[in-house]
MIDOSE-1310 file (N, C-alpha, C; in nm, 2 decimals, decimal comma, always signed):
residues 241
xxxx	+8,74/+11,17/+13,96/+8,78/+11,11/+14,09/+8,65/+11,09/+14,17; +8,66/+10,97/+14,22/+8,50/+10,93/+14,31/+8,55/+11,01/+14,43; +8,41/+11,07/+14,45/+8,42/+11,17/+14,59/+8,35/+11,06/+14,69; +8,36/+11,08/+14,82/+8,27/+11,03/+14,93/+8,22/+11,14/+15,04
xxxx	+8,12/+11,15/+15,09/+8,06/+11,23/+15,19/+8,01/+11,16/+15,30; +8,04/+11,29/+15,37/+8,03/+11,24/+15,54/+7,92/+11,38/+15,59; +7,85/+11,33/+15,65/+7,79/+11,46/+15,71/+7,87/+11,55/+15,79; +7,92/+11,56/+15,86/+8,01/+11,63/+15,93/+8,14/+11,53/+16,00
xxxx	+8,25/+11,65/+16,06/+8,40/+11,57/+16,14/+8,36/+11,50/+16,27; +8,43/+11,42/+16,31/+8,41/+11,35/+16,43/+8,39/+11,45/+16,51; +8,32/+11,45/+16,61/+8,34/+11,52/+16,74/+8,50/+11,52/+16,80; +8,53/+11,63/+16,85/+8,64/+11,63/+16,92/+8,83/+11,65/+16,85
xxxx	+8,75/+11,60/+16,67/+8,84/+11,56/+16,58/+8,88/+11,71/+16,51; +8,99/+11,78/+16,52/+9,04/+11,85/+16,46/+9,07/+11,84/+16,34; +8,98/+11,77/+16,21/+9,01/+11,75/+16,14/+8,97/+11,94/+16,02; +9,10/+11,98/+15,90/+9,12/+12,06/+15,82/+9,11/+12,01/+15,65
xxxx	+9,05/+12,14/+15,61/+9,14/+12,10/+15,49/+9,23/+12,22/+15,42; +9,36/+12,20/+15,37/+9,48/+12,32/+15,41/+9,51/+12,29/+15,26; +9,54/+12,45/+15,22/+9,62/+12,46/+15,09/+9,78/+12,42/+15,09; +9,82/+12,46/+15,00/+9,98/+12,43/+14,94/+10,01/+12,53/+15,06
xxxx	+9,98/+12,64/+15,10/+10,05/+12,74/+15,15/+10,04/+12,73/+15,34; +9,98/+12,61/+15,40/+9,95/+12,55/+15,43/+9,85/+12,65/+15,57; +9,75/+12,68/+15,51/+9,60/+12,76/+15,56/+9,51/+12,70/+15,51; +9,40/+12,69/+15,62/+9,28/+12,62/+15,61/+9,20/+12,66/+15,49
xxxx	+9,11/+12,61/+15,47/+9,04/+12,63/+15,33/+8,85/+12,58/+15,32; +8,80/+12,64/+15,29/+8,67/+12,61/+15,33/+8,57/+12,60/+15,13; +8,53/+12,46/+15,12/+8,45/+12,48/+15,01/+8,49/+12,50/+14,87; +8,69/+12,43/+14,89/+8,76/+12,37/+14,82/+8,85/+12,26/+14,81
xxxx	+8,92/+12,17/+14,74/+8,99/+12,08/+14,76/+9,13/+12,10/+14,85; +9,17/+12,02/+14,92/+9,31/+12,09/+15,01/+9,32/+11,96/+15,08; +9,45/+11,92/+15,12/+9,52/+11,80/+15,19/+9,46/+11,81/+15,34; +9,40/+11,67/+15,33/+9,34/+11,65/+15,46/+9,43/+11,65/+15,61
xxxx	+9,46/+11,74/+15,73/+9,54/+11,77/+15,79/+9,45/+11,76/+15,93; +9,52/+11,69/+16,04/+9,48/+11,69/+16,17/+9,55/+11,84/+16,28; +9,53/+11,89/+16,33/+9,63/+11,98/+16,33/+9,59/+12,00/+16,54; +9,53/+11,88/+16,58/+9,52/+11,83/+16,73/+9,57/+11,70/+16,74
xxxx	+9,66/+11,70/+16,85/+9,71/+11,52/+16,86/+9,55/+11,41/+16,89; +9,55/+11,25/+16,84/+9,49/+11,22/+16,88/+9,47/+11,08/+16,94; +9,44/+10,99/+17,02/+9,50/+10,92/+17,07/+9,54/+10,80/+17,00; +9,45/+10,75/+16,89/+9,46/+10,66/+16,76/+9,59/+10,70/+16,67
xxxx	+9,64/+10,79/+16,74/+9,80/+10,87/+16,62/+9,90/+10,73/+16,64; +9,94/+10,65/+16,59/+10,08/+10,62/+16,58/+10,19/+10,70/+16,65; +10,28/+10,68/+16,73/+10,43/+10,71/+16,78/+10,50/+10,75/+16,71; +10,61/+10,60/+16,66/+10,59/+10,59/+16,58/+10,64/+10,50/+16,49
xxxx	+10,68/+10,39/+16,42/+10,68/+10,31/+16,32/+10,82/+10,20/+16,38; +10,75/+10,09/+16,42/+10,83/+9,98/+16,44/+11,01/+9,99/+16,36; +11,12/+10,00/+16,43/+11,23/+9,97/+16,32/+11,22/+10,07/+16,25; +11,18/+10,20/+16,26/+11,23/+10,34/+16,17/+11,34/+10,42/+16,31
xxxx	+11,46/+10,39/+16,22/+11,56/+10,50/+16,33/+11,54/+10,59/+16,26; +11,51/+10,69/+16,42/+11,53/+10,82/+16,41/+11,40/+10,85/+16,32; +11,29/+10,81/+16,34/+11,21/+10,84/+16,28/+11,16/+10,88/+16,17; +11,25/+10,88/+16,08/+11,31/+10,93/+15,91/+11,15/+10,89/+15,86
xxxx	+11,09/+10,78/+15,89/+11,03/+10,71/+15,75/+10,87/+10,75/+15,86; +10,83/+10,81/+15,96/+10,71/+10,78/+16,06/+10,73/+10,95/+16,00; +10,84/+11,03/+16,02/+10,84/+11,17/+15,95/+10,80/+11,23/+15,80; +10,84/+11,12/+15,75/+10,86/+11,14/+15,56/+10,69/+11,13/+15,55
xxxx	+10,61/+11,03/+15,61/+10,51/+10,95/+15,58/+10,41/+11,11/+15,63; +10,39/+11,12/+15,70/+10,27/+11,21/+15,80/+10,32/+11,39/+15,83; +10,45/+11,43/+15,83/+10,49/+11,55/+15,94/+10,57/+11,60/+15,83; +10,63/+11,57/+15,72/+10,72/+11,65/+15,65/+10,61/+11,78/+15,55
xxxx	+10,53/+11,71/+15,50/+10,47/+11,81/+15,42/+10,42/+11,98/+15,44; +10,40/+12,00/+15,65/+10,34/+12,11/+15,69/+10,45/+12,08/+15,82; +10,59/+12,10/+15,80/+10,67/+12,08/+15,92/+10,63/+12,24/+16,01; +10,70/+12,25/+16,14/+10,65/+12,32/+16,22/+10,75/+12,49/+16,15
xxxx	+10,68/+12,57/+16,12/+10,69/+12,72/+16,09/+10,62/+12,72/+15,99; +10,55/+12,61/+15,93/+10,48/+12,66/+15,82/+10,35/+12,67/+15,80; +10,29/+12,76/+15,78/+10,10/+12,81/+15,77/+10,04/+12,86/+15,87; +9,98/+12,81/+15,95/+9,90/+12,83/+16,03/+9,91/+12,75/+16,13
xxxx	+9,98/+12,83/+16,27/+10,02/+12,75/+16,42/+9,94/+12,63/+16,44; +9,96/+12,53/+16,49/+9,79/+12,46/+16,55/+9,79/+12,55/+16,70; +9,65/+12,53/+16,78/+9,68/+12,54/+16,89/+9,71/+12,45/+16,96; +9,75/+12,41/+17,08/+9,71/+12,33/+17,20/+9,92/+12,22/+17,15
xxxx	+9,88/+12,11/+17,21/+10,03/+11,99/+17,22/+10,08/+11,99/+17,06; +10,26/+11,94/+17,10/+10,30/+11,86/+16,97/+10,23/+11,83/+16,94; +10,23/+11,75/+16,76/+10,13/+11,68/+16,70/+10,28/+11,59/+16,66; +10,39/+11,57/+16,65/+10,45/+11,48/+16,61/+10,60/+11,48/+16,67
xxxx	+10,71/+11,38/+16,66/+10,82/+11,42/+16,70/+10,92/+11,55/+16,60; +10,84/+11,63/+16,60/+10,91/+11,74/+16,51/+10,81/+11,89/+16,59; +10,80/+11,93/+16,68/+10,72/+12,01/+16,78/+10,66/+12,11/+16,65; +10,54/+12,09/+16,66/+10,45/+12,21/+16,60/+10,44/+12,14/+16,45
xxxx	+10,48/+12,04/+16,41/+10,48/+11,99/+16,28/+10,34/+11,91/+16,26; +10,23/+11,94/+16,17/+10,09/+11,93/+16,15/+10,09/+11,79/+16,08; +10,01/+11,68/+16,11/+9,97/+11,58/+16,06/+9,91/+11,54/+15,92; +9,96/+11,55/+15,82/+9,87/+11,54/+15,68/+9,89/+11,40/+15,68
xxxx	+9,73/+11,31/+15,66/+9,71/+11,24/+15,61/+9,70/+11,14/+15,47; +9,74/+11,22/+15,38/+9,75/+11,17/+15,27/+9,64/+11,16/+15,18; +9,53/+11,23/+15,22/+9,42/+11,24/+15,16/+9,37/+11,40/+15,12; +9,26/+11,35/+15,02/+9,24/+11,51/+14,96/+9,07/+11,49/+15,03
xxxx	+9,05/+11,67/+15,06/+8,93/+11,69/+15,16/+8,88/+11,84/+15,12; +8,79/+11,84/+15,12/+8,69/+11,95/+15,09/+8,59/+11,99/+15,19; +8,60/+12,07/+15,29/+8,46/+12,10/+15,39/+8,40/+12,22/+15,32; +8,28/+12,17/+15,30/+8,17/+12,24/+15,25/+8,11/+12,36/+15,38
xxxx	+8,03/+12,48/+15,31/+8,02/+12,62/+15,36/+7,92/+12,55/+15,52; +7,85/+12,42/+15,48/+7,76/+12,39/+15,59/+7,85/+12,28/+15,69; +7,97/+12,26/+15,67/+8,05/+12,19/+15,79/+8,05/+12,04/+15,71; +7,99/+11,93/+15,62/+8,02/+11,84/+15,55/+8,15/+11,80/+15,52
xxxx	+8,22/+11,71/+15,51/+8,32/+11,68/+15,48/+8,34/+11,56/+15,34; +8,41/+11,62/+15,17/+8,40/+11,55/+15,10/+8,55/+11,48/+15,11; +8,58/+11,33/+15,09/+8,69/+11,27/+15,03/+8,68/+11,26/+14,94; +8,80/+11,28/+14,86/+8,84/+11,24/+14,73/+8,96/+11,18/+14,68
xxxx	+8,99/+11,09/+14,75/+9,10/+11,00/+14,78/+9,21/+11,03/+14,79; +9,35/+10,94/+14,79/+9,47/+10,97/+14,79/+9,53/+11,07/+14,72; +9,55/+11,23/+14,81/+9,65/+11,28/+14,75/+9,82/+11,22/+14,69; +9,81/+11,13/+14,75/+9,99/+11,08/+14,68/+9,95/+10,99/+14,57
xxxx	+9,84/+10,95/+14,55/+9,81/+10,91/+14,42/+9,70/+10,93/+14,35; +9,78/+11,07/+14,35/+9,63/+11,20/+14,25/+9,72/+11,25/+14,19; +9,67/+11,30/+14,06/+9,72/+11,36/+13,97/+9,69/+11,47/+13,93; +9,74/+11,64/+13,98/+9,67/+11,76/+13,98/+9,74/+11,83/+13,85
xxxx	+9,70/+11,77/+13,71/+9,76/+11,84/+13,61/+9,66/+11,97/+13,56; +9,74/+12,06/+13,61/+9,66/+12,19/+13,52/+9,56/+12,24/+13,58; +9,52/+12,19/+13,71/+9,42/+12,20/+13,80/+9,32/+12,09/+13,77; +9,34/+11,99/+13,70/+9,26/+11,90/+13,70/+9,27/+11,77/+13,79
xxxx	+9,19/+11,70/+13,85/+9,22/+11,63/+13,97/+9,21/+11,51/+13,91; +9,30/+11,41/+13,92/+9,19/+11,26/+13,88/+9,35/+11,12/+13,94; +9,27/+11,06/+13,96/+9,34/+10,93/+14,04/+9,43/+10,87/+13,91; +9,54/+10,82/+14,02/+9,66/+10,73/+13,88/+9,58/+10,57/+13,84
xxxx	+9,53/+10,55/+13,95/+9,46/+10,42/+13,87/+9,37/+10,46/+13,73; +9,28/+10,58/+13,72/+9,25/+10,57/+13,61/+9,34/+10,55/+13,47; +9,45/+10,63/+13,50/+9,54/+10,64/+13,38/+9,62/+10,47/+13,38; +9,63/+10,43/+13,45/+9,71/+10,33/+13,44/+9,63/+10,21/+13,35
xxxx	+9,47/+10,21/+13,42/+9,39/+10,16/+13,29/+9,36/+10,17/+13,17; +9,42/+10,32/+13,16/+9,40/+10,31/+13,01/+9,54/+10,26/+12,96; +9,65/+10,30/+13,01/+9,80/+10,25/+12,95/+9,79/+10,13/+12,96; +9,78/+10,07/+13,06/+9,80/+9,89/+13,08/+9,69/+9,81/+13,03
xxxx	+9,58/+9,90/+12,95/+9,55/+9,84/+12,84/+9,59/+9,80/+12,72; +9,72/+9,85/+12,67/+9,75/+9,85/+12,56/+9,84/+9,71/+12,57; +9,84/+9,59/+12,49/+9,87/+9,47/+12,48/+10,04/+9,49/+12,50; +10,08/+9,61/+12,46/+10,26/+9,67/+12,46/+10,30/+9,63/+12,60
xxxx	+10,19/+9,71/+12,70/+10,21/+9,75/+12,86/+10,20/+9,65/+12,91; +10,32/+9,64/+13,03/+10,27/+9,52/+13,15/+10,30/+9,54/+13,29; +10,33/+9,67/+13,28/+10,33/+9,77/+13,39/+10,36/+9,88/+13,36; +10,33/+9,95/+13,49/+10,35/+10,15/+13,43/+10,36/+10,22/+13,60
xxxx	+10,42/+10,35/+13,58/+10,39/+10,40/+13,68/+10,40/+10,61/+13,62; +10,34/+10,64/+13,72/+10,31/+10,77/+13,68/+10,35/+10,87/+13,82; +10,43/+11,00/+13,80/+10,45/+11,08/+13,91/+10,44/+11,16/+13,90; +10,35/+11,29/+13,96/+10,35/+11,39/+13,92/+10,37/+11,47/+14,02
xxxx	+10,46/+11,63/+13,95/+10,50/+11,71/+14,09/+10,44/+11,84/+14,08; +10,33/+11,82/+13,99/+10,27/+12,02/+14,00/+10,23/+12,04/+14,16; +10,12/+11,95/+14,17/+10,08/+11,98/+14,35/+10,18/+12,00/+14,46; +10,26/+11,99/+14,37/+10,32/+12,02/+14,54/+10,44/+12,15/+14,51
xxxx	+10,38/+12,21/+14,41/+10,39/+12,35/+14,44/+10,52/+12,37/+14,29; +10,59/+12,28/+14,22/+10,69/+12,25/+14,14/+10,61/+12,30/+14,01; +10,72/+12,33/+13,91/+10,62/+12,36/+13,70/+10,64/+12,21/+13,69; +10,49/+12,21/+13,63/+10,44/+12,11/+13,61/+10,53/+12,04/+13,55
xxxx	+10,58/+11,89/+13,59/+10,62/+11,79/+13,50/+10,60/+11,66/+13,55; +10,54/+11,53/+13,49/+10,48/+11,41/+13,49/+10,55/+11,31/+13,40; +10,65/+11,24/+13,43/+10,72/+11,14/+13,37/+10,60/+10,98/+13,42; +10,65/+10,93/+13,29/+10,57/+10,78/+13,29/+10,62/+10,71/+13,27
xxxx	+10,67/+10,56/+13,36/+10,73/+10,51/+13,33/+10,66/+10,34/+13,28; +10,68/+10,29/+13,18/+10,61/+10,19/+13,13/+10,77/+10,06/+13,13; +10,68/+9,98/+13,17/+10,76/+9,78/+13,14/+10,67/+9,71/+13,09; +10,74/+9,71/+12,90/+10,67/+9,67/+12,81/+10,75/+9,52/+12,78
xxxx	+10,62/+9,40/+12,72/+10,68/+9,32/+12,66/+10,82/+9,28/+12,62; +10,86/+9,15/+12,66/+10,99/+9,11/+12,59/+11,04/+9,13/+12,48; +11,14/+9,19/+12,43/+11,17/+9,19/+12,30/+11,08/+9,35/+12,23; +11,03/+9,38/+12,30/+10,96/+9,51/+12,27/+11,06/+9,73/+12,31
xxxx	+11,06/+9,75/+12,23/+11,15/+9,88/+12,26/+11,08/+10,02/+12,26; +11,04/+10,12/+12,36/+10,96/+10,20/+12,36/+11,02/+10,32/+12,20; +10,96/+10,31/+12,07/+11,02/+10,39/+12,02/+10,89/+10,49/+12,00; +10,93/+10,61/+11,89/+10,82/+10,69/+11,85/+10,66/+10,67/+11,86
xxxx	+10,62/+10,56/+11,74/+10,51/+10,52/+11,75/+10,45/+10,44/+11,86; +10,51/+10,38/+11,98/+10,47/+10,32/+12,06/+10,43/+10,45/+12,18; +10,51/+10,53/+12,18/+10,49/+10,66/+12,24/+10,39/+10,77/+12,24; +10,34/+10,73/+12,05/+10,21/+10,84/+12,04/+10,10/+10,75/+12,06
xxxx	+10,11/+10,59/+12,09/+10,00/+10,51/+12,11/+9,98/+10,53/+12,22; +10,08/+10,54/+12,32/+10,01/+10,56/+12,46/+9,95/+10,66/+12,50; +10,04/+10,81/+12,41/+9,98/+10,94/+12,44/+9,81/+10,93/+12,37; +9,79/+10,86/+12,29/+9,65/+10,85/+12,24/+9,59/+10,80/+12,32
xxxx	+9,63/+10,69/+12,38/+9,54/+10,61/+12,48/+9,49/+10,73/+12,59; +9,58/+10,78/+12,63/+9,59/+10,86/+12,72/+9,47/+10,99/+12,73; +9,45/+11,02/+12,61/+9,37/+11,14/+12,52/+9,25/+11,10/+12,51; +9,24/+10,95/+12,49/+9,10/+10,92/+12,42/+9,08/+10,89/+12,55
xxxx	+9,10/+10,82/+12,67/+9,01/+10,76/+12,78/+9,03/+10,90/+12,89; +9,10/+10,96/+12,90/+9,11/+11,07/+13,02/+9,09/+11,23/+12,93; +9,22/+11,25/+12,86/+9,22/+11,44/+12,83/+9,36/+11,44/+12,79; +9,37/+11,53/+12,69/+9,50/+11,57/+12,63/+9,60/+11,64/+12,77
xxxx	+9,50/+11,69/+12,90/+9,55/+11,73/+12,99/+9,67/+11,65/+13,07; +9,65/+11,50/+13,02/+9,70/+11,40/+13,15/+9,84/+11,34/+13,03; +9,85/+11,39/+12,93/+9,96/+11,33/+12,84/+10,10/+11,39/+12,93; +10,19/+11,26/+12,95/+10,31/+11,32/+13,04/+10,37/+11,38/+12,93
xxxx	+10,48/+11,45/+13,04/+10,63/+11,51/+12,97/+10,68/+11,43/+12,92; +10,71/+11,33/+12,97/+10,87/+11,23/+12,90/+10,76/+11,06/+12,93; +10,82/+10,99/+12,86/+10,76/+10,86/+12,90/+10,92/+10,78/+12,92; +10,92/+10,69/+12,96/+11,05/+10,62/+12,99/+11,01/+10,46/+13,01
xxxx	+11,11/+10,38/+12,95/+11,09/+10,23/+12,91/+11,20/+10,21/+13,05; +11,13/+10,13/+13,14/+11,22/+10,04/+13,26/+11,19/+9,91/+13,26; +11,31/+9,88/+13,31/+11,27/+9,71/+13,37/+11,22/+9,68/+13,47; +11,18/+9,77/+13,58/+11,08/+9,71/+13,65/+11,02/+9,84/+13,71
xxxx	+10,89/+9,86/+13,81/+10,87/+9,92/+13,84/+10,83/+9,93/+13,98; +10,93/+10,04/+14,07/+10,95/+10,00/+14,18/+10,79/+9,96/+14,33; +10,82/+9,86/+14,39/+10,67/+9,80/+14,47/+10,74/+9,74/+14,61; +10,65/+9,78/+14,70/+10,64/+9,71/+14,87/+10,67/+9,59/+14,84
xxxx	+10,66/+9,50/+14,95/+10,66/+9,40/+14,95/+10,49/+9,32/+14,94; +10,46/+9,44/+14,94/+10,28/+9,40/+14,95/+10,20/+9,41/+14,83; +10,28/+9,48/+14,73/+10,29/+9,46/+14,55/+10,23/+9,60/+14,53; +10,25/+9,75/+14,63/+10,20/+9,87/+14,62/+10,32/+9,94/+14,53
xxxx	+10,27/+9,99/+14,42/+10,38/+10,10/+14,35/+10,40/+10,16/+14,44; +10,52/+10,22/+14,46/+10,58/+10,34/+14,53/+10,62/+10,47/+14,44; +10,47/+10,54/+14,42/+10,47/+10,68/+14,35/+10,56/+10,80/+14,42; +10,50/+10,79/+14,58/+10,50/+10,87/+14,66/+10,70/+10,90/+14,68
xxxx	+10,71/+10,76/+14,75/+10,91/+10,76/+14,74/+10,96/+10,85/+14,62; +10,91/+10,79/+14,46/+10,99/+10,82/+14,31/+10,95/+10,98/+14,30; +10,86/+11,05/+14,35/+10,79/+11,16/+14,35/+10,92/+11,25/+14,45; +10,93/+11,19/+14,57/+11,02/+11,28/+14,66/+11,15/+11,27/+14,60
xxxx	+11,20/+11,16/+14,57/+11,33/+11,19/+14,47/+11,32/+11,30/+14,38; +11,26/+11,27/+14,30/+11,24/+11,38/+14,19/+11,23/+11,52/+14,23; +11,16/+11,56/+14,37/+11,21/+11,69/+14,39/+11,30/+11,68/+14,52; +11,43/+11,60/+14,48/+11,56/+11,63/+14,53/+11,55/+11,56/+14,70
xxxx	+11,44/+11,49/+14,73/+11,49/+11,40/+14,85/+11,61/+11,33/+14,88; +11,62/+11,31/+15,01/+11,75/+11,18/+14,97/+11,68/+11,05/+14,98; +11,78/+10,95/+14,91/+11,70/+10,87/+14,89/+11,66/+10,80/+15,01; +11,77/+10,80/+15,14/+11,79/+10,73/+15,28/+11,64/+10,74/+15,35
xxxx	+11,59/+10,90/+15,28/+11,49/+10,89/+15,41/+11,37/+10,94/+15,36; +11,33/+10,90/+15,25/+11,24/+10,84/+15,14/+11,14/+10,70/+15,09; +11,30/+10,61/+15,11/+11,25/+10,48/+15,08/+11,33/+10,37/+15,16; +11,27/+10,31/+15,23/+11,30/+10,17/+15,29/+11,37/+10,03/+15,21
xxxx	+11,48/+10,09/+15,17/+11,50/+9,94/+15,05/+11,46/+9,77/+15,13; +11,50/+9,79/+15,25/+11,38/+9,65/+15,32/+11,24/+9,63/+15,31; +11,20/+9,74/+15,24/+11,03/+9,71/+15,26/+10,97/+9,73/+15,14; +11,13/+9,70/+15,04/+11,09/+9,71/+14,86/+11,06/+9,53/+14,80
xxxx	+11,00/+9,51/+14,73/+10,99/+9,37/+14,67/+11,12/+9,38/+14,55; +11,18/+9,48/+14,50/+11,26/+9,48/+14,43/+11,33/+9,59/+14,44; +11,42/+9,59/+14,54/+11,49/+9,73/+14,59/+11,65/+9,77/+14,43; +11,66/+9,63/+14,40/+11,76/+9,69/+14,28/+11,72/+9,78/+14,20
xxxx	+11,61/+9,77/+14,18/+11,58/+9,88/+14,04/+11,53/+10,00/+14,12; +11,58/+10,03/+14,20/+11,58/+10,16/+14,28/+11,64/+10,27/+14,21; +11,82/+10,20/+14,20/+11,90/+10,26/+14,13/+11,87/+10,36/+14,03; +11,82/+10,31/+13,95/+11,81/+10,39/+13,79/+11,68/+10,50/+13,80
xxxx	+11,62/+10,53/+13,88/+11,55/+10,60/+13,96/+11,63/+10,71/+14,01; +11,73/+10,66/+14,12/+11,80/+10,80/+14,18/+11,90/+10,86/+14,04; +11,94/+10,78/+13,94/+12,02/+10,82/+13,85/+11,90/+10,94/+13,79; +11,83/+10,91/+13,79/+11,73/+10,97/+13,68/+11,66/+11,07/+13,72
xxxx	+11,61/+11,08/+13,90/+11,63/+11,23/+13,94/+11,71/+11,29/+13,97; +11,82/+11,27/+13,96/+11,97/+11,33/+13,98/+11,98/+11,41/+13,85; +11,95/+11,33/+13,73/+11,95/+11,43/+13,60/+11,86/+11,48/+13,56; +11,73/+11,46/+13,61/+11,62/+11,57/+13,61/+11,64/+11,68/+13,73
xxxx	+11,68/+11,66/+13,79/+11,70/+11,79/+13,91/+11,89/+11,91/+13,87; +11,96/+11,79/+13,82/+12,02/+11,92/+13,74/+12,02/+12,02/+13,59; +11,90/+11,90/+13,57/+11,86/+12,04/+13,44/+11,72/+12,12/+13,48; +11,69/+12,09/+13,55/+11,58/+12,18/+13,65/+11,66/+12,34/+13,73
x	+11,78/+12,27/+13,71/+11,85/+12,42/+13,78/+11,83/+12,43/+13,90
């Protein structure tokens, strides 16, 4: 994953970087977290009742009882509920601050870190692929499992051999580390209106969100194929136990 460096945080900017358990962390990777209000914060989100989707987005991850108090005001309409930005952050022993892009579209298999665009170039290389999508729930504290979902060619059917082609692809351009659990053949794969996969939404389903206050089917380019999604973490969450 491409890192970026900054010499140090803004002045004045309460910027963290916080583990799973949600405590600060010095001179390793951890979810980039604001944990002081600031005036550039969003309210919050045009046409979100009740706040469901300005919540889901920023305040659910580190809601208020969990980790480490902040000091000083709210940080969101959930009092004491910490701001994660969605990004992965590293402060170094001398105060530096590294990025390493999108935690909701990172992939922490095994302890290994690496972005879904890489993997997607290797799958949507293969002449089969014409879309894909990838979710993974170890980071967020779940036993590891990473389902992949590919939309292959017309008239094309994901069987065996099409399955170890991808897992090869998979192996030869990244690590035997990043081969999912299950692969799954759909008809579409769910996107904004702005043509952004929505990992993040399919990701909270799968560990048992609802779907209401997850995903905006107004702000889907193809909210039908939603469906077969909630069917399919419904039956991965009851054999999860």
């Amino acid at each position: 994953m491409v890192a970026g460096e900054m010499q140090c945080r803004f002045l004045g900017v309460s910027v963290e970087a916080w583990n799973e358990q949600g405590n600060p962390v010095t001179d390793e990777v951890g979810e980039l977290v604001v944990t002081q209000p600031l005036p550039c914060m969003p309210p919050y989100f045009w046409g979100d009742k009740d706040n469901q989707r300005y919540l889901g987005s920023y305040f659910d991850t580190f809601p208020a009882g969990q980790g480490r108090k902040p000091g000083g005001g709210d940080l969101g309409p959930e009092a004491g509920a910490v701001w994660r930005h969605g990004d992965w952050l590293k402060i170094t022993p001398e105060g530096r601050a590294v990025i390493y892009g999108r935690s909701d579209a990172t992939i922490n298999r095994y302890g290994l870190r690496m972005g879904t665009s890489e993997l997607y170039s290797a799958i949507e290389a293969l002449p089969e692929v014409l879309d894909s999508m990838v979710v993974d729930l170890e980071y967020l504290g779940k036993e590891s499992y990473m389902p992949l979902f590919v939309v292959l060619r017309p008239g094309l059917t994901l069987d065996d051999a099409l399955r170890a082609r991808l897992n090869g692809a998979i192996r030869t351009a990244l690590s035997p580390r990043f081969v999912p659990n299950e692969i799954f053949q759909v008809a579409e794969i769910p996107r904004t209106l702005s043509g952004k996969k929505q990992e993040l939404p399919i990701k909270k389903l799968m560990l048992g969100q609802p779907v209401e206050k997850v995903v905006n089917r107004d702000a889907m380019a193809n909210p039908a194929c939603l469906d077969w999604y909630i069917e399919l973490a419904k039956r991965h969450l009851a054999a999860a136990g």
